[in-house]
C-alpha positions in Angstrom: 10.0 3.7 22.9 7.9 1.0 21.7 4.7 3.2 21.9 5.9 5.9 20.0 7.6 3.0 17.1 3.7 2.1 16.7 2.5 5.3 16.7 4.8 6.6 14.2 4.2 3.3 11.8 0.5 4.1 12.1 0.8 7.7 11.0 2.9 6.8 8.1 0.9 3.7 6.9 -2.4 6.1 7.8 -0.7 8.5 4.7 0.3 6.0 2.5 -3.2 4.6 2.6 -4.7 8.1 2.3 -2.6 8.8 -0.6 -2.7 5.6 -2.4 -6.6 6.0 -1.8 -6.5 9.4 -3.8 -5.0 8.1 -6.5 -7.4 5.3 -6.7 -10.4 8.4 -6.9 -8.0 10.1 -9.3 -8.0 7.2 -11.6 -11.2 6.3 -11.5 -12.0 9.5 -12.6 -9.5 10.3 -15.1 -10.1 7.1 -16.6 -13.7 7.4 -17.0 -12.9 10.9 -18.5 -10.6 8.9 -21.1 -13.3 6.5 -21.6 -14.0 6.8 -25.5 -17.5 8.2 -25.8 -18.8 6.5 -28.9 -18.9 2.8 -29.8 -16.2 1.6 -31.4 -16.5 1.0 -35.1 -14.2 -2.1 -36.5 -11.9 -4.4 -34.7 -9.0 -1.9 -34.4 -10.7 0.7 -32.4 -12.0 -2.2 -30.3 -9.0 -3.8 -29.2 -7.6 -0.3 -28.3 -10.3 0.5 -26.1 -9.9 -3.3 -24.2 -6.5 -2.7 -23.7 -7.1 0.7 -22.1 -10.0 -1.2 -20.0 -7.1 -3.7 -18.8 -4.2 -1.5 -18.1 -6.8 0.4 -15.8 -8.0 -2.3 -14.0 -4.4 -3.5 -13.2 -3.9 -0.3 -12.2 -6.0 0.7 -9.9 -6.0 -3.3 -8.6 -2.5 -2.8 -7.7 -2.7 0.7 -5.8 -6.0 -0.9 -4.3 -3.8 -3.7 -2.9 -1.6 -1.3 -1.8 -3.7 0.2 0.0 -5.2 -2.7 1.9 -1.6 -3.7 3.1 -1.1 -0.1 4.7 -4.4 0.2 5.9 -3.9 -3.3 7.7 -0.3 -2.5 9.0 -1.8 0.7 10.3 -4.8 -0.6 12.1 -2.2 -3.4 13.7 0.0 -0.7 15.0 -2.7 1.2 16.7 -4.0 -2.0 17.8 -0.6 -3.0 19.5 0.0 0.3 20.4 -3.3 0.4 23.0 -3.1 -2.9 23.9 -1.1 -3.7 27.1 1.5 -6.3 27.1 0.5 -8.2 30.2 -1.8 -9.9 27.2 1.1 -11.7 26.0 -0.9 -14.2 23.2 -2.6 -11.5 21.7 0.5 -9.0 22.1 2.7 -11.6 20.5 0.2 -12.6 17.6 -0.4 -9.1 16.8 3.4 -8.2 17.1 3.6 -11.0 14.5 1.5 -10.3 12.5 2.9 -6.7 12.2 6.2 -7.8 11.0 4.6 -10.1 8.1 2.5 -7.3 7.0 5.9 -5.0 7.2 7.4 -7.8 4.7 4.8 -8.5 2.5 4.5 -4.6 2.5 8.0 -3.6 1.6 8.4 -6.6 -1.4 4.9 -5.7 -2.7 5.6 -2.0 -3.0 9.5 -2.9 -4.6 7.9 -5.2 -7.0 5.0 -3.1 -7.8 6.7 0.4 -8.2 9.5 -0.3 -9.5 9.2 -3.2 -11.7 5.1 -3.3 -12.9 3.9 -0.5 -13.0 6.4 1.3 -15.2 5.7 -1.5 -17.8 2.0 -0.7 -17.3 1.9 2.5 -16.7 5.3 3.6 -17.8 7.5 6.1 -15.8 6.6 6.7 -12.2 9.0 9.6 -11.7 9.3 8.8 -8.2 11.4 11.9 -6.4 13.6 10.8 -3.0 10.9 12.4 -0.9 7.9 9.8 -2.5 10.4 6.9 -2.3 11.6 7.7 1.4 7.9 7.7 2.6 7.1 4.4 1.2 10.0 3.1 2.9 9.3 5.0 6.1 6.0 2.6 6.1 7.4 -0.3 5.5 10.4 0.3 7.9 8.7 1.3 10.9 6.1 -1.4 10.7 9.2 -4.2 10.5 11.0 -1.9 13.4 7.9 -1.5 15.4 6.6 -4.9 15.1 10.2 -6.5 15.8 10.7 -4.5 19.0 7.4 -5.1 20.2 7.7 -8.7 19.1 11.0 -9.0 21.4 10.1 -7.3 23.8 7.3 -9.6 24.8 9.2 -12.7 24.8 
């Protein structure tokens, strides 16, 4: 039961990173397309083109920390998933470690979806299916570390 917990948060933190790392890509590029192609001419034109600069950068910053929290609760869950439990230190730290990144996963993406990035980047348009995998990531990582976590001690 614990195995397939871990395998399933790695699969859905494996997506989230994928996907999160597309829309990095995607607004890289669609940003550089944006990118005015002349120098600007008087101060107006200038601080446009800064804020466009800085609303990208905090952006892509906070999808790029994004991804680095699934990509880390994914590589923990296949980690604990292949590692055998007679290792109890390493089972337990990793099990720990799991849950944390499960936490610090689920308030990051609240925070960041829901509250910043629509005064950034205004409305996400988030449909139930977008918001139910986000939560499936953060979910199973607390579910698999916890019973991982108990189940060693």
């Amino acid at each position: 039961m614990i195995f397939i917990l871990l395998i399933a948060s790695t699969v859905a933190n494996g997506i989230l990173f994928t996907f999160a790392g597309g829309a990095v890509v995607l607004g890289l590029v669609f940003s550089l397309i944006g990118w005015p192609s002349s120098k600007p001419k008087d101060s107006g034109q200038l601080k446009k083109l800064y804020t466009f600069i800085l609303l990208v950068c905090a952006t892509l910053t906070m999808l790029v920390m994004f991804m680095a929290l699934t990509f880390w609760s994914a590589r923990i869950s296949g980690t604990l998933a292949f590692t055998s439990p007679a290792e109890v230190e390493l089972y337990i730290s990793q099990a720990k470690k799991l849950v944390l990144f499960g936490a610090v996963q689920g308030v990051f993406s609240l925070l960041v979806f829901r509250y910043i990035m629509p005064l950034i980047a205004g409305e996400l348009e988030l449909s139930k299916k977008h918001i139910w995998m986000i939560a499936s990531g953060v979910l199973l990582s607390l579910a698999s570390g916890g019973a991982a976590w108990l189940s060693s001690v």
